[in-house]
C-alpha positions in Angstrom: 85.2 0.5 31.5 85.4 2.9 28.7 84.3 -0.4 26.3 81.3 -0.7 28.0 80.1 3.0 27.5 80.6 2.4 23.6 79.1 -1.4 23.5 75.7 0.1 25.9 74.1 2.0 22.7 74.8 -0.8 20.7 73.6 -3.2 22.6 70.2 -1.3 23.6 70.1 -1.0 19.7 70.5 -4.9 18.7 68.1 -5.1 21.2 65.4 -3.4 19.7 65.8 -4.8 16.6 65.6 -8.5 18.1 62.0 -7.4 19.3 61.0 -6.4 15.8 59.5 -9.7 15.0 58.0 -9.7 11.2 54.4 -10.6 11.7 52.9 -13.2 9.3 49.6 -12.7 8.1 47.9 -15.8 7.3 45.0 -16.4 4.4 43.1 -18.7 2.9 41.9 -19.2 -0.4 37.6 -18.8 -0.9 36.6 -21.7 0.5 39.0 -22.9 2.4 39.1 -22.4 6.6 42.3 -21.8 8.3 43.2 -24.8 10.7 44.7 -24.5 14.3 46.4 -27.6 15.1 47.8 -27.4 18.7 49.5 -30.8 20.9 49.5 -30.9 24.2 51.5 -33.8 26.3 50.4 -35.0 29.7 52.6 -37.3 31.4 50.8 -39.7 34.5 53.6 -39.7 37.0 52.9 -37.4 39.8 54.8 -37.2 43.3 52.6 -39.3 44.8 52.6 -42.2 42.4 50.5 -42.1 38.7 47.4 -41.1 37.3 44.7 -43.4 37.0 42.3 -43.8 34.2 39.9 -42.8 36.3 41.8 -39.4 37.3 42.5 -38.8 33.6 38.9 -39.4 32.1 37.8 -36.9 35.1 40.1 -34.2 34.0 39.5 -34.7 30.5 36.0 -34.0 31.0 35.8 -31.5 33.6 39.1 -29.2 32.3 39.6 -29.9 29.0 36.6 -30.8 26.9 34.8 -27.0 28.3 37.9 -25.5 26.9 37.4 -26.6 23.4 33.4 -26.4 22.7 33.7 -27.2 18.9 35.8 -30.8 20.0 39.3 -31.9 20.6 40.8 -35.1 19.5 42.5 -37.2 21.9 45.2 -40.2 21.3 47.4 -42.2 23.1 51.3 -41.7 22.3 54.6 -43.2 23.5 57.8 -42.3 23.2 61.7 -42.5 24.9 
C-alpha cells in the first residue's frame, strides 16, 4: 500500500506529459495549396442482408455528396 502512495504522483505526472502532444504546424510554399486527403470504407453487409446499388447511390447522394460541396472522389476497392 505504501508503493502505491509513491507510484500516484508519478503516475498523475507521466500522465500529463502523455497529453502534451507537439502540435505540427503545416505550410505551404507560395503557390502551392495544402491537400486533405481523407478514406472512408463502407462495407454492404447489414443484419438484414446487403446493400443494394440502389441503397448505396441513394446515400451517396443524399449524405455524402452535401457533406463535401467542393467534390469527393469515389472508387470501388477490394480487399481480404
Amino acid at each position: 500500500m505504501r508503493f502505491l502512495y509513491r507510484f500516484t504522483p508519478v503516475a498523475a505526472f507521466v500522465a500529463a506529459l502523455i497529453g502534451c502532444a507537439s502540435t505540427v504546424i503545416v505550410s505551404c510554399r507560395e503557390g502551392e495549396k495544402l491537400l486533405v486527403y481523407t478514406s472512408l470504407y463502407f462495407g454492404t453487409g447489414t443484419p438484414d442482408g446487403v446493400i443494394t446499388a440502389k441503397d448505396w447511390d441513394e446515400f451517396l447522394a443524399k449524405t455524402v455528396t452535401p457533406r463535401f460541396p467542393r467534390g469527393l472522389t469515389l472508387s470501388r476497392a477490394s480487399g481480404q
